[in-house]
DSSP file (Angstrom, degrees, kcal/mol; ACC not computed):
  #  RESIDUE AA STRUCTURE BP1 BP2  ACC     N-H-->O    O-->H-N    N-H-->O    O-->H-N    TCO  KAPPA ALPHA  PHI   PSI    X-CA   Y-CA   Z-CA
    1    1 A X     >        0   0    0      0, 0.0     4,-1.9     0, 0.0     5,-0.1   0.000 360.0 360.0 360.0 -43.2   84.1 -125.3  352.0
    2    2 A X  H  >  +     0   0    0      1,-0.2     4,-1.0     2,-0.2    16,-0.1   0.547 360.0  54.7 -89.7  12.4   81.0 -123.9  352.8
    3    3 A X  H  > S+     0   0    0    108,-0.4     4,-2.4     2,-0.2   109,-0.2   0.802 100.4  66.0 -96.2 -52.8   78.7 -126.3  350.7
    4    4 A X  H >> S+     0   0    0    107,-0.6     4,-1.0     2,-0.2     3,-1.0   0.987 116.5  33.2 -49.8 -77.7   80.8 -129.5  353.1
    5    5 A X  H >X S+     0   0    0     -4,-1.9     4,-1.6     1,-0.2     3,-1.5   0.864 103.7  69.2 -15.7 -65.8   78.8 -127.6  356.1
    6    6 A X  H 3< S+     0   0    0     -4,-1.0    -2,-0.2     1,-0.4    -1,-0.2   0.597  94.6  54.9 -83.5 -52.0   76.3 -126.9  354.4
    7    7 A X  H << S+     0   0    0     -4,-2.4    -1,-0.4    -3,-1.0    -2,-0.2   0.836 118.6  27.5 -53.2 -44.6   75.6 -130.4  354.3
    8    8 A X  H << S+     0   0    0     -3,-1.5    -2,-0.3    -4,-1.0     2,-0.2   0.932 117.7  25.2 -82.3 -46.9   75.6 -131.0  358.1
    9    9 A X  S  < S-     0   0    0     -4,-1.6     5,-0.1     1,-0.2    -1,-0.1  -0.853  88.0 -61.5-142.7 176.0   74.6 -128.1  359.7
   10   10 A X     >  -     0   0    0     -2,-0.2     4,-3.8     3,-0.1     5,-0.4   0.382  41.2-114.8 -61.6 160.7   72.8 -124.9  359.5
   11   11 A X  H  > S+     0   0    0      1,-0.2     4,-2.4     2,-0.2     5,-0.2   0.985 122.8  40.5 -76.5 -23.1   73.4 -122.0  357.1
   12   12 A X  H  > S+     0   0    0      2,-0.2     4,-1.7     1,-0.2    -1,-0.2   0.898 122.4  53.0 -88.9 -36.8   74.4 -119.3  359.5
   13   13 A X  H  > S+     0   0    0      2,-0.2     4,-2.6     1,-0.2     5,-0.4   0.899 108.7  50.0 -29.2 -60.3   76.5 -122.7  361.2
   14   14 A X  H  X S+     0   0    0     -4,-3.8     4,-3.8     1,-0.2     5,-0.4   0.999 107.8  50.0 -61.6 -68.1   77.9 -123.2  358.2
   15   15 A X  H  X S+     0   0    0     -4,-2.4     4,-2.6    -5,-0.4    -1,-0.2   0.851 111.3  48.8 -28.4 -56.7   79.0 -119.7  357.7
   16   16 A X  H  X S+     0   0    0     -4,-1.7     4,-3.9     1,-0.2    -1,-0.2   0.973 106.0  56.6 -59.9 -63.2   80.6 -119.6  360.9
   17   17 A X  H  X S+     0   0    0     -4,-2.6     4,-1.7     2,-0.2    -2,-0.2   0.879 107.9  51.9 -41.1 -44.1   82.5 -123.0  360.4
   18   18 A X  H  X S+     0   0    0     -4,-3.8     4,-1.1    -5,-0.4    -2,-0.2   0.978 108.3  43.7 -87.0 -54.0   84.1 -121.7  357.3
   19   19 A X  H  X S+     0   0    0     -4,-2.6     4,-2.3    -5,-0.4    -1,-0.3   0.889 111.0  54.5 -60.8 -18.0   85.4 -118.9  358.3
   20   20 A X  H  X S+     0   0    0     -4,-3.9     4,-1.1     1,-0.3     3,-0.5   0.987 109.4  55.5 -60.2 -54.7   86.6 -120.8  361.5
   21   21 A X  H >X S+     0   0    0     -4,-1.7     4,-0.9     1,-0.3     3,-0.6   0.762 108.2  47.6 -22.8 -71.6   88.2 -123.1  358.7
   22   22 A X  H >X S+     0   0    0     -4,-1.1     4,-2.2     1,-0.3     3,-1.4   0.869 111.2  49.8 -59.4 -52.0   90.0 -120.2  357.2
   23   23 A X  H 3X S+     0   0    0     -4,-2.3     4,-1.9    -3,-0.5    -1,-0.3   0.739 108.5  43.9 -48.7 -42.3   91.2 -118.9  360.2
   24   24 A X  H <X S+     0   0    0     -4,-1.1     4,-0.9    -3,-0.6    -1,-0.3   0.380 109.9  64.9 -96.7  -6.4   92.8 -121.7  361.8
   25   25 A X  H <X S+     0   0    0     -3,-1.4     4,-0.5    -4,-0.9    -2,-0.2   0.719 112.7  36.7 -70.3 -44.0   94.4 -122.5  357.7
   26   26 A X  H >< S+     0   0    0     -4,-2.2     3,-1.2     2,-0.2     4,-0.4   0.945 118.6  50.4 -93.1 -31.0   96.5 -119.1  358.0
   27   27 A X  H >< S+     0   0    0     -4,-1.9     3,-0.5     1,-0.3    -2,-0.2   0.962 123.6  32.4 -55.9 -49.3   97.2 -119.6  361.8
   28   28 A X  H >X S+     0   0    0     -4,-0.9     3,-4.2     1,-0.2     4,-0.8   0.472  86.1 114.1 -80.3 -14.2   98.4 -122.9  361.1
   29   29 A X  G X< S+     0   0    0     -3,-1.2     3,-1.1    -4,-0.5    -1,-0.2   0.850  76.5  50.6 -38.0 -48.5   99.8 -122.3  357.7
   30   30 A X  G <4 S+     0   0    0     -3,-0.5    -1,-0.3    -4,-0.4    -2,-0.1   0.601  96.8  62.5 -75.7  -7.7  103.2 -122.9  358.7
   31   31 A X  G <4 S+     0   0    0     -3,-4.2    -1,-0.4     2,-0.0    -2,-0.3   0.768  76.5 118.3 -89.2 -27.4  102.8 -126.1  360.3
   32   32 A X    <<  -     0   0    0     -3,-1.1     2,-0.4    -4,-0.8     7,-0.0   0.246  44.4-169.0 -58.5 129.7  101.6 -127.6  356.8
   33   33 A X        -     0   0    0      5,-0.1    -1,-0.1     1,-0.1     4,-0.1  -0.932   8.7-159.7-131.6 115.3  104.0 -130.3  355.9
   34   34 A X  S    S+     0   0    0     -2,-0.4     5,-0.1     1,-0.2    -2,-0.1   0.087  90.8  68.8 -86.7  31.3  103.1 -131.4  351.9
   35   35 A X  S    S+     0   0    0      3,-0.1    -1,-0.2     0, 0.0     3,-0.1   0.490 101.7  44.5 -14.2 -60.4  104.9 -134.7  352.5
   36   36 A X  S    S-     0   0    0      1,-0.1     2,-0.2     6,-0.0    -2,-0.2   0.346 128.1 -18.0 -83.2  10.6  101.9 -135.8  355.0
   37   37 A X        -     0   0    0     -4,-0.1    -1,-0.1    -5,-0.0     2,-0.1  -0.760  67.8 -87.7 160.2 148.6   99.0 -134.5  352.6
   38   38 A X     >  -     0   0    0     -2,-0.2     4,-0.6     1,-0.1    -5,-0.1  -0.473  50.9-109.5 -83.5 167.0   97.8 -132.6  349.8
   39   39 A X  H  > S+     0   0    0      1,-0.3     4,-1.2     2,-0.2    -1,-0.1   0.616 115.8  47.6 -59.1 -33.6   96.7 -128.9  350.8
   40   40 A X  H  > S+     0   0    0      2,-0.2     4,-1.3     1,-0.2    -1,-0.3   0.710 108.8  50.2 -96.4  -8.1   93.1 -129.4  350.4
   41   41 A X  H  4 S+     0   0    0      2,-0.2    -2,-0.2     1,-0.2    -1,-0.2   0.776 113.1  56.4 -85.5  -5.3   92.8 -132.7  352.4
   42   42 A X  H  X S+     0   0    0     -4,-0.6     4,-0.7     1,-0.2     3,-0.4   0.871 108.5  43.2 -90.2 -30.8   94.8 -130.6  354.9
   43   43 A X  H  X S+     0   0    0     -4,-1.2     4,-2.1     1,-0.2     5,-0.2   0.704 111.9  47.0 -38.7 -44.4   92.4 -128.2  355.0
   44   44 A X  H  < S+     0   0    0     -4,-1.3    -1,-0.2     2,-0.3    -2,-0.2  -0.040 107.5  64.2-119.6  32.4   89.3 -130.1  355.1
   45   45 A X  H  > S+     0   0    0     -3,-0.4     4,-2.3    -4,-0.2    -1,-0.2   0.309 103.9  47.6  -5.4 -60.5   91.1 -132.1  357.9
   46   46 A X  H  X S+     0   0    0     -4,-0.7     4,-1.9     2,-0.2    -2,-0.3   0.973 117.3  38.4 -73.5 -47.5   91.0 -129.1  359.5
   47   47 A X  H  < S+     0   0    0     -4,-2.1    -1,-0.2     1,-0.3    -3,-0.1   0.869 109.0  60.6 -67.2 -16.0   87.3 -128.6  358.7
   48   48 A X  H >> S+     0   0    0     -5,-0.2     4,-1.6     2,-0.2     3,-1.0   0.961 110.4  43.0 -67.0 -44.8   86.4 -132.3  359.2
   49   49 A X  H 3X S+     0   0    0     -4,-2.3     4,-1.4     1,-0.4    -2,-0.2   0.832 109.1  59.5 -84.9 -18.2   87.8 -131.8  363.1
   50   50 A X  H 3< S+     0   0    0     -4,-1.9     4,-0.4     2,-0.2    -1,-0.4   0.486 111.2  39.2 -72.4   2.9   85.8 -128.3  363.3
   51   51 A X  H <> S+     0   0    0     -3,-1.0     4,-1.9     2,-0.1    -2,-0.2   0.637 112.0  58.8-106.4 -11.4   82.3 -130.2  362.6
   52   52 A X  H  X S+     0   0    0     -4,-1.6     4,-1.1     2,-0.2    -2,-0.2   0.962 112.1  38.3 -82.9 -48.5   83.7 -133.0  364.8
   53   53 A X  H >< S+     0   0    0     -4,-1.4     3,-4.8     2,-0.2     4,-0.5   0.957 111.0  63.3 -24.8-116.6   83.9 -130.2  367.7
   54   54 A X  H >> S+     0   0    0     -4,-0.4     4,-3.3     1,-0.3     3,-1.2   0.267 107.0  43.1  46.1 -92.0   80.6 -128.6  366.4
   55   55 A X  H 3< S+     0   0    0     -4,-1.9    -1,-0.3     1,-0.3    -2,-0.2   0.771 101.8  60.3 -54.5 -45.1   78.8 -131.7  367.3
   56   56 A X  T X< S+     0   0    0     -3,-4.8     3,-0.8    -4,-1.1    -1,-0.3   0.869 107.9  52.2 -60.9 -25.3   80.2 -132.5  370.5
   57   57 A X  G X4 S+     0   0    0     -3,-1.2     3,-0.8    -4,-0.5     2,-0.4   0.983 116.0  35.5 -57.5 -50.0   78.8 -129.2  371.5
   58   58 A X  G 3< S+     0   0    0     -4,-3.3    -1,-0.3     1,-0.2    -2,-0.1  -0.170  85.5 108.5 -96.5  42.3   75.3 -129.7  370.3
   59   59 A X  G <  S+     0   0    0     -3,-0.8    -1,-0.2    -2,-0.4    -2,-0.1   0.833  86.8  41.2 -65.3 -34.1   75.3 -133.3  371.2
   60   60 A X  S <  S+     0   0    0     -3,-0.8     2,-0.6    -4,-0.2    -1,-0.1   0.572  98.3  87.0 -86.0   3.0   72.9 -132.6  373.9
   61   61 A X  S    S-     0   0    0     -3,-0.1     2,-0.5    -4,-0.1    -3,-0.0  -0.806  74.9-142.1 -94.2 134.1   70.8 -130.0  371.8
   62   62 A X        -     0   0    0     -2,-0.6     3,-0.1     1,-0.0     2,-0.1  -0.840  15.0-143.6 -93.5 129.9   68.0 -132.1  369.8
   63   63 A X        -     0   0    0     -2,-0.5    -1,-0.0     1,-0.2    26,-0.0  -0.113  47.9 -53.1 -52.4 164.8   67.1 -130.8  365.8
   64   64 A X        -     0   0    0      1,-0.1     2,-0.4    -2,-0.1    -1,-0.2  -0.032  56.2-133.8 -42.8 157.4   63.8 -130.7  364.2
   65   65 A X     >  -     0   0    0     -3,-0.1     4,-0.9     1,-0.1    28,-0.1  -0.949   6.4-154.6-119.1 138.4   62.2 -134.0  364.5
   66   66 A X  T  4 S+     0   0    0     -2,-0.4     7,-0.1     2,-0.2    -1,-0.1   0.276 102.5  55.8-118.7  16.4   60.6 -135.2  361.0
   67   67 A X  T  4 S+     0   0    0      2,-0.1     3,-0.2     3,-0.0    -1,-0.2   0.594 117.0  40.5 -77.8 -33.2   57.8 -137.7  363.3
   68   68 A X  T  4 S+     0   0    0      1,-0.1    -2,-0.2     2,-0.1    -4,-0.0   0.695 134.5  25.0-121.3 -39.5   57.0 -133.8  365.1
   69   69 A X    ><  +     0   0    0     -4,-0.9     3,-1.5     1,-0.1    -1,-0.1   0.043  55.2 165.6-132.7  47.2   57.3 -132.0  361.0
   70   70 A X  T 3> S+     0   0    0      1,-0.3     4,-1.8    -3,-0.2     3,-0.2   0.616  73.7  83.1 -22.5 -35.9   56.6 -134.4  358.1
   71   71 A X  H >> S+     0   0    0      1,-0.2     3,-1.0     2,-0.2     4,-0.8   0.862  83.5  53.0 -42.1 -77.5   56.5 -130.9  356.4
   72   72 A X  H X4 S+     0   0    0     -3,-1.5     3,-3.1     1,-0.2    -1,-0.2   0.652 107.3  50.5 -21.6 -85.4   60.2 -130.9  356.0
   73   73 A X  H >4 S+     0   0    0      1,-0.3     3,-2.0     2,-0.2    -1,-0.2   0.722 105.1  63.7 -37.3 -50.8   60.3 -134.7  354.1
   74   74 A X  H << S+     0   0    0     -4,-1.8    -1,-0.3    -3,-1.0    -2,-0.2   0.781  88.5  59.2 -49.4 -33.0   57.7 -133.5  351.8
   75   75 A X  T << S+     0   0    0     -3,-3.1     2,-0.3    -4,-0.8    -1,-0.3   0.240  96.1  88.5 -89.3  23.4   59.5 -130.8  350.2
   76   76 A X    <   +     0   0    0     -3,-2.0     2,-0.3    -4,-0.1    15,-0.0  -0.780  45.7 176.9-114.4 169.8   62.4 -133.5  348.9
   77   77 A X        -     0   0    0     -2,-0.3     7,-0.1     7,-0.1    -2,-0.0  -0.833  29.6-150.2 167.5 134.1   62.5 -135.3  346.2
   78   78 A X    >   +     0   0    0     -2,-0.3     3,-0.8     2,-0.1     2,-0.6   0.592  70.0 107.7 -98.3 -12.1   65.1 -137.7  344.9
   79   79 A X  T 3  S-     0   0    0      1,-0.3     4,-0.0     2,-0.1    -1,-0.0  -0.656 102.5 -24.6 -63.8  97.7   64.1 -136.9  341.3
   80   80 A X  T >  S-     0   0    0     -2,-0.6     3,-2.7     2,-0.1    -1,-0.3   0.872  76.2-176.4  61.3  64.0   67.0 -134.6  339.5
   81   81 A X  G X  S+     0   0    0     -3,-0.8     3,-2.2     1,-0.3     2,-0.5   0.785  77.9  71.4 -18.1 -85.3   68.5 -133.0  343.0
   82   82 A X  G 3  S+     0   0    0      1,-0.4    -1,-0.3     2,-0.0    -2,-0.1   0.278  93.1  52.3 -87.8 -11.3   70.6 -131.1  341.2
   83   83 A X  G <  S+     0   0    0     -3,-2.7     2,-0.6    -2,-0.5    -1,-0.4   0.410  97.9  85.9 -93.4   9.2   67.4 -128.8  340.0
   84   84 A X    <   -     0   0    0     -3,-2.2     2,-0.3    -4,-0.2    -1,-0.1  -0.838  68.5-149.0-126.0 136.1   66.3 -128.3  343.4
   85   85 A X        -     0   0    0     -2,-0.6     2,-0.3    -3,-0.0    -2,-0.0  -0.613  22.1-170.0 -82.8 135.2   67.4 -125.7  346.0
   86   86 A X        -     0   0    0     -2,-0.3     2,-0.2   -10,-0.0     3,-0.1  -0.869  24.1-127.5-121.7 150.2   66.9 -127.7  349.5
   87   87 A X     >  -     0   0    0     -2,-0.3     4,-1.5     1,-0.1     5,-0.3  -0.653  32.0-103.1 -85.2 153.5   67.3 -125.1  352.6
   88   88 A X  H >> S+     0   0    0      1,-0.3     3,-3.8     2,-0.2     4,-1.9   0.939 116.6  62.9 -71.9 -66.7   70.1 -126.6  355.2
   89   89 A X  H 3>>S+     0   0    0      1,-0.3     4,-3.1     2,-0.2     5,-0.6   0.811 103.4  40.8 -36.8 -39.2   67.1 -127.6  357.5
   90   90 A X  H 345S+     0   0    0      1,-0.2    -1,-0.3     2,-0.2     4,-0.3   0.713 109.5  60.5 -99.2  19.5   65.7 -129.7  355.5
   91   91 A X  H <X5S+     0   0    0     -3,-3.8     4,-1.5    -4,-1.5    -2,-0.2   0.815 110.1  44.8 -94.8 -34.7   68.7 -131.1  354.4
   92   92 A X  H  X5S+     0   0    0     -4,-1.9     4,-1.0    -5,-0.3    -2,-0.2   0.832 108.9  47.3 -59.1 -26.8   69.3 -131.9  357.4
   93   93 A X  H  X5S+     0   0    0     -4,-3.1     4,-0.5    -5,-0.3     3,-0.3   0.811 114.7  50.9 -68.0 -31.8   66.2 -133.3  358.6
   94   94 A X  H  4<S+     0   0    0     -5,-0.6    -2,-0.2    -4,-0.3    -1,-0.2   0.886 113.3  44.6 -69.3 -27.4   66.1 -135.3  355.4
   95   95 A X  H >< S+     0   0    0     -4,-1.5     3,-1.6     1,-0.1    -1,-0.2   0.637  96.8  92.8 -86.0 -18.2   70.4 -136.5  356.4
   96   96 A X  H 3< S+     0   0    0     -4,-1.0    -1,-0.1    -3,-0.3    -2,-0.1   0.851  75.1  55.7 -56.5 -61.0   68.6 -137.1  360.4
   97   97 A X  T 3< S+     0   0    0     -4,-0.5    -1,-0.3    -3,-0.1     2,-0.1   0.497  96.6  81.2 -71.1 -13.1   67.8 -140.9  359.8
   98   98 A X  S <  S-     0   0    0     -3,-1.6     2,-0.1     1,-0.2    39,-0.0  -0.268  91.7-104.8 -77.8 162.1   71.8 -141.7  358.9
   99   99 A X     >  -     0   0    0     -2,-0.1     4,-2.1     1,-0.0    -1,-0.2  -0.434  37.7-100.6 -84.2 161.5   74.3 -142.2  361.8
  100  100 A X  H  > S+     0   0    0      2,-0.2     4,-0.9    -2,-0.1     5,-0.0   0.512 119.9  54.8 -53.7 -13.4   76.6 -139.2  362.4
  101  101 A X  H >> S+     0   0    0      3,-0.1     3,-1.5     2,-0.1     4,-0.7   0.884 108.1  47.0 -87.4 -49.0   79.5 -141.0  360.4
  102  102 A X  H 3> S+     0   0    0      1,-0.3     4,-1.3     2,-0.2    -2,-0.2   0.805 112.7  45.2 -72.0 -23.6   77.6 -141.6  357.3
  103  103 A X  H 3X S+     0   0    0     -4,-2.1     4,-3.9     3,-0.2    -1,-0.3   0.843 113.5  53.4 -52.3 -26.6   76.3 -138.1  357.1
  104  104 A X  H XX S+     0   0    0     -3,-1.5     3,-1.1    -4,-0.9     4,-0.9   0.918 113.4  44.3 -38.7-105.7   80.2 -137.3  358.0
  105  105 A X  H 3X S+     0   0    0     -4,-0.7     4,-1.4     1,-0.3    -1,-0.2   0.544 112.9  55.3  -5.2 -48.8   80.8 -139.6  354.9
  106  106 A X  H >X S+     0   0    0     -4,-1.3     4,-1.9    -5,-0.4     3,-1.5   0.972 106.8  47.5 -64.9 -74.5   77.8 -137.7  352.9
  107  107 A X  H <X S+     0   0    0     -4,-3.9     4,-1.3    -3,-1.1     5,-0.5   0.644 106.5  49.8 -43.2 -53.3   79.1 -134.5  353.2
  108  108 A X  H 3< S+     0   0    0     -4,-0.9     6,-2.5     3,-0.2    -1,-0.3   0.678 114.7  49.6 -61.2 -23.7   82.8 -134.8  352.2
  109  109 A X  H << S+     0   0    0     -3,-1.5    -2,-0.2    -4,-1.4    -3,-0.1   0.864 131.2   9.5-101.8 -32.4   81.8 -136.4  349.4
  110  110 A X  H  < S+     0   0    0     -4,-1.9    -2,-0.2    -5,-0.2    -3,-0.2   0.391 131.4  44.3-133.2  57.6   79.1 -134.0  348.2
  111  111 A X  S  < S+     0   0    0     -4,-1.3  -107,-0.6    -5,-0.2  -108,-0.4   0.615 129.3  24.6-125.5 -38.7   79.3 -131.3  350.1
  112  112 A X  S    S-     0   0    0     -5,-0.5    -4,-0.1  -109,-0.2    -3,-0.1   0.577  98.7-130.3-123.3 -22.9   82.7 -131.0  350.0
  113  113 A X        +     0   0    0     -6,-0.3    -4,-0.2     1,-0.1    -5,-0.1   0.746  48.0 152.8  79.2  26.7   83.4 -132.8  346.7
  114  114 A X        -     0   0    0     -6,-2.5    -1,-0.1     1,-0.3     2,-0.1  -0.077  47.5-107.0 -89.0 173.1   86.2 -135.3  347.7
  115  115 A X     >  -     0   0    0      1,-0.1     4,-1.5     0, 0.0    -1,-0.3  -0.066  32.4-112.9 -76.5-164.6   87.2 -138.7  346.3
  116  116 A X  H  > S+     0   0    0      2,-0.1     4,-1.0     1,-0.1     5,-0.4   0.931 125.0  54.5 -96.9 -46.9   86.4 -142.0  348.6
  117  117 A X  H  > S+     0   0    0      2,-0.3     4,-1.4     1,-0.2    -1,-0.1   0.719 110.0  46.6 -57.7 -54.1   90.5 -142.1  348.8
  118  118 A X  H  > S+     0   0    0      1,-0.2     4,-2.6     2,-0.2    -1,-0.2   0.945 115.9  42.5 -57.8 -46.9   90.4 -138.5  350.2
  119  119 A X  H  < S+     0   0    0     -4,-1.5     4,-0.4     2,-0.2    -2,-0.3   0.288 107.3  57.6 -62.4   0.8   87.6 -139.1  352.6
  120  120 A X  H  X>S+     0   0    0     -4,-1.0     5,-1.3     2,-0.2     4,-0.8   0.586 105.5  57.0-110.0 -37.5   89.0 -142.4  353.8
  121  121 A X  H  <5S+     0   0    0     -4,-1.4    -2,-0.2    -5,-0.4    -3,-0.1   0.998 112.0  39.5 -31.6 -74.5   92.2 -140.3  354.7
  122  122 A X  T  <5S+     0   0    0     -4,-2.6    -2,-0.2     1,-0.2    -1,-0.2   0.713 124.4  36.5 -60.3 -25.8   90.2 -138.0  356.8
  123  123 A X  T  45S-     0   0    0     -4,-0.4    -1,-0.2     2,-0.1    -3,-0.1   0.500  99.8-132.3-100.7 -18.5   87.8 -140.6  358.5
  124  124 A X  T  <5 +     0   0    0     -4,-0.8     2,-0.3     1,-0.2    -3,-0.2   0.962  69.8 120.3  54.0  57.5   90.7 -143.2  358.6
  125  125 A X  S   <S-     0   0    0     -5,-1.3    -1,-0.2    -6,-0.1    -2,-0.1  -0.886  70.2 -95.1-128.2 170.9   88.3 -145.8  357.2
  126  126 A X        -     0   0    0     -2,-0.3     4,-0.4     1,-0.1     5,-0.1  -0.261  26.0-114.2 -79.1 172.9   89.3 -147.5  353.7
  127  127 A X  S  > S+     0   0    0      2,-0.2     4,-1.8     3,-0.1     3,-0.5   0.799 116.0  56.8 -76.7 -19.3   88.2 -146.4  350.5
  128  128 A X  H  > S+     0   0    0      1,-0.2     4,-1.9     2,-0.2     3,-0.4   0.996 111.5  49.4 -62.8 -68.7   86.3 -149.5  349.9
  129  129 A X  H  4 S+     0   0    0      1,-0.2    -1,-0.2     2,-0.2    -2,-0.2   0.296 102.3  52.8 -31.3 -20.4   84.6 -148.7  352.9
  130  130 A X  H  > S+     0   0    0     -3,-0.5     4,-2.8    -4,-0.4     3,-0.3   0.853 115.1  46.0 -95.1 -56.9   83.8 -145.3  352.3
  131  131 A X  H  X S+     0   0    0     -4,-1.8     4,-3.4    -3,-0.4     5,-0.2   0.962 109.6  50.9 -25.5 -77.2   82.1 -146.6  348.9
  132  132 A X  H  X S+     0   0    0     -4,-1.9     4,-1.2     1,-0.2    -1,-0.2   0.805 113.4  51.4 -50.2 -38.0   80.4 -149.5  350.7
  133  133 A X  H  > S+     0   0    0     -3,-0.3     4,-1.2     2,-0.2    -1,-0.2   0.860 113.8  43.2 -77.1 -50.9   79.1 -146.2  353.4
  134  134 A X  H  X>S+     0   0    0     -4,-2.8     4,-3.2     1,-0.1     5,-0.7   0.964 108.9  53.7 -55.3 -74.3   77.8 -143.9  350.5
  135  135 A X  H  <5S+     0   0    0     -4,-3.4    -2,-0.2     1,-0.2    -1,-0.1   0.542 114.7  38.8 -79.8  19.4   76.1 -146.4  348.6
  136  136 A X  H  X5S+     0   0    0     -4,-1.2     4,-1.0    -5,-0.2     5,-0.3   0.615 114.7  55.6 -92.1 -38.7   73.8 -147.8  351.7
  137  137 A X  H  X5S+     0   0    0     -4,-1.2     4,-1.0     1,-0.2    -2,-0.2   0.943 112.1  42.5 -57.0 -36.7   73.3 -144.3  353.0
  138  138 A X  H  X5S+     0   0    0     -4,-3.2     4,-1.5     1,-0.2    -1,-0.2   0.819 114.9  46.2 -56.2 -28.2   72.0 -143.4  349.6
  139  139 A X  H  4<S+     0   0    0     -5,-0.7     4,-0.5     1,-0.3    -1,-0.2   0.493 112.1  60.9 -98.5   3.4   69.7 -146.6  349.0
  140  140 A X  H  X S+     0   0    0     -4,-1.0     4,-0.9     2,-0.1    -1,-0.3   0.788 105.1  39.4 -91.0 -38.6   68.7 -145.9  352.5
  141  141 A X  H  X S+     0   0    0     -4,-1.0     4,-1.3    -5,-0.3    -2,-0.2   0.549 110.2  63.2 -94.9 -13.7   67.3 -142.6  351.9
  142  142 A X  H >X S+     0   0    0     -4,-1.5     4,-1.3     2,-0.2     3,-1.0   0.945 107.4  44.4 -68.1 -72.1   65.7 -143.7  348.5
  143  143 A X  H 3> S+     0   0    0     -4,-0.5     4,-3.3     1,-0.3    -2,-0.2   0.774 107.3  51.8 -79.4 -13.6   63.8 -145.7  350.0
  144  144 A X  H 3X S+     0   0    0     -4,-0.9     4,-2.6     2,-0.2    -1,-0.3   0.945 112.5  55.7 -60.5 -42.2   62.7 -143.5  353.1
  145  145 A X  H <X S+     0   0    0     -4,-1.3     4,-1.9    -3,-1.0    -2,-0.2   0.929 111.8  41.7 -57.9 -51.9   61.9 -141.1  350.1
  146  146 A X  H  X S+     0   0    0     -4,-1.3     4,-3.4     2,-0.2    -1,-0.2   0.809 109.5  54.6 -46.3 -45.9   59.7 -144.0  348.7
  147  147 A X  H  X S+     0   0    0     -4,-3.3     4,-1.7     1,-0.3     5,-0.3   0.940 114.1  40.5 -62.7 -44.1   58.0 -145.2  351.8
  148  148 A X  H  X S+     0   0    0     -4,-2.6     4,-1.6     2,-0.2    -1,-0.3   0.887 112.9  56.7 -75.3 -24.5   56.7 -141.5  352.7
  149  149 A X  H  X S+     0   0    0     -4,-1.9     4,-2.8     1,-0.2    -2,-0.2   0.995 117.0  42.4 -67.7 -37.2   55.7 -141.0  348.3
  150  150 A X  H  X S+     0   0    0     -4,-3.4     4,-1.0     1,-0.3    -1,-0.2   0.954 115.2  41.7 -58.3 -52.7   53.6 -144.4  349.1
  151  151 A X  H  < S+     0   0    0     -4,-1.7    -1,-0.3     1,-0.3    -2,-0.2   0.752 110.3  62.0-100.1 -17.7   52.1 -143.4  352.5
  152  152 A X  H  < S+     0   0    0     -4,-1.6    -1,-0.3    -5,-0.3    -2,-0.2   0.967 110.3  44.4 -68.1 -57.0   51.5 -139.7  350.6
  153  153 A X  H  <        0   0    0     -4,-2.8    -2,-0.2     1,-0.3    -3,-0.1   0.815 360.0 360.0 -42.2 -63.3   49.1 -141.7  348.0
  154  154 A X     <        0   0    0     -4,-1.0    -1,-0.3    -5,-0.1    -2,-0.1   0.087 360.0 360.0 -97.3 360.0   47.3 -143.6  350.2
């Protein structure tokens, strides 16, 4: 759960948001109907609509800008993620250039680990769609990665 933050918003954010997550899973426990949904898309239902909340707060608060801190961008690399520990700012600064759905999108899928099937549940888009959402947001951010390794040579 807290890795599906983790993705969006800050750690000490993140922190907070999962536990919120927990809470409102045993208050709610008894309303669960497993007929309408498996237990973890009902859960991260619930966590999808606390980051949806989240955001509407801090809609008027602006994040780091990465035109104002290039510094952030620098320290990424698309080359093996999975060996580098990224801090939640600059994963976020790095997720900034994406719309708010398709980081949405980003996050449930590796944040949170879901299928496109779960996440098209929770976003009430198709799976196709959800696919089609990934693989521009990625080839979008490959190439942001590219443009700044080029303008780094030069």
């Amino acid at each position: 759960m807290y890795g599906f933050f983790a993705y969006s918003v800050s750690g000490p954010n993140a922190e907070d948001l999962t536990s919120t997550t927990f809470e409102r899973v045993i208050r709610s426990w008894e309303s669960y109907d497993a007929d309408r949904a498996k237990e973890r898309t009902w859960v991260m239902a619930i966590a999808h609509n606390l980051l949806i909340d989240f955001y509407r707060r801090e809609r008027l608060r602006s994040g780091p800008s990465t035109d104002e801190h290039p510094e952030l961008l620098s320290r990424l690399s698309l080359e093996a993620p999975q060996d580098q520990v990224v801090d939640a700012a600059a994963l976020a600064a790095w997720l900034e250039p994406l719309s708010e759905r398709d980081r949405q999108v980003v996050a449930l899928r590796y944040g949170a680990d879901l299928q496109a099937k779960e996440i098209a549940e929770l976003v009430e888009l198709s799976p196709a769609n959800v696919h089609q959402i990934l693989s521009r947001s990625l080839r979008r951010l490959r190439e942001l990665e590219e443009d700044r390794r080029v303008s780094d040579s030069a």
